[in-house]
N, C-alpha and C positions, 0 to 999 in steps of 0.2 A: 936808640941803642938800649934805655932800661927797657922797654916794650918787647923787645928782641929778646932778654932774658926774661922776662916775665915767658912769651910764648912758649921759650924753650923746658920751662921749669913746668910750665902747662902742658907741655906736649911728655916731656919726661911723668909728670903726672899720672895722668891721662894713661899712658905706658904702662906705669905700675899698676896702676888700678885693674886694667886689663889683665896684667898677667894675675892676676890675685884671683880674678873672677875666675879662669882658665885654671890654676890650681885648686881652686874649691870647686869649681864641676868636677874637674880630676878627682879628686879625692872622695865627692860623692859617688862616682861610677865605682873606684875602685870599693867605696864602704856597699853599694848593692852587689858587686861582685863576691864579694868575703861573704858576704849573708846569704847569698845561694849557694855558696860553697860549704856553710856551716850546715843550713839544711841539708845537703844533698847528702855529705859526711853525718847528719845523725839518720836520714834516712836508710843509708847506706849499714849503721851498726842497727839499726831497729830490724834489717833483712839480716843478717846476720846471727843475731841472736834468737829470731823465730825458726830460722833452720838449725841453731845448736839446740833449740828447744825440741823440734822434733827428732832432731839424731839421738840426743837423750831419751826420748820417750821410745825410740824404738830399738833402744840399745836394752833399755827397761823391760819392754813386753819380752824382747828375746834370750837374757837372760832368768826372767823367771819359767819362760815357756820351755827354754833347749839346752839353757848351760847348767843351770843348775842341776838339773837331774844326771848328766852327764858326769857333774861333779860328785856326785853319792856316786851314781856308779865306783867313779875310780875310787873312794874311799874305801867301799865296799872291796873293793879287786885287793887293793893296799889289806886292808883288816885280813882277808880272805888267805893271800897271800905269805903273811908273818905268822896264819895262825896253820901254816901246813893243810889247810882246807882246799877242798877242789873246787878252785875257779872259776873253770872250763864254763860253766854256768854265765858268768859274771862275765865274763869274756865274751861268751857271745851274744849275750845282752848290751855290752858298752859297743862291741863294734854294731850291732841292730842301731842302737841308739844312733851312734856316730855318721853314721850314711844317713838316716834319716832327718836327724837334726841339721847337718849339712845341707840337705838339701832346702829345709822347712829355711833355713836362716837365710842360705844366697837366694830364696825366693820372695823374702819378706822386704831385704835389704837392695833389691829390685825394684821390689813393687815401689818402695819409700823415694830410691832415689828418683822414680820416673812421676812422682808424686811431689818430690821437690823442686825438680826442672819445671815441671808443669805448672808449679805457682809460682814461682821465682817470680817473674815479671810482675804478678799480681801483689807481692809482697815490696815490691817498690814504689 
């Protein structure tokens, strides 16, 4: 009879022990899970921040190359404008400008975005 609960307390033992081991693998799998999940989330913002880098930089080249100038223009139209001076000049210098800038910009912003699909993968 006490042999009978000794085994029982052995085998309940034994039980526990097991489940303990089975929870700390568990708990290993899931701690390399999280860890490739944290790498992949900083990988994931390190792509993300190289392509704000480059929208930046090409936000940059195109506002000094196409909007600024466009901006004097219309200042110049304004000034031109309040001061009873004829325009007409000024006007068909900002529309020259505006088609051509238009175009210079949706070709730039083209070329970039087909320049950012293109490394996309390379950037992860």
């Amino acid at each position: 009879m006490a042999q009978q609960a000794v085994d029982v307390a052995q085998e309940n033992y034994d039980q526990s022990v097991a489940k303990q081991a089975e929870m700390a693998a568990a708990i290993k799998e899931v701690e390399k899970k999280l860890e490739k999940l944290k790498e992949a989330g900083a990988s994931l913002i390190k792509v993300y921040f190289s392509v704000l880098v480059d929208i930046s930089s090409m936000y940059t080249s195109i506002d000094r190359s196409h909007i600024r100038e466009g901006v004097d223009l219309c200042t110049q139209l304004s000034k031109s404008a309040a001061s009873k001076e004829t325009s007409r000049a000024i006007q068909d210098k900002l529309s020259t400008y505006t088609k051509s800038a238009a175009k210079e910009v949706a070709k730039i912003v083209s070329t970039k975005q087909q320049e950012i699909l293109k490394d996309l993968k390379a950037r992860s």
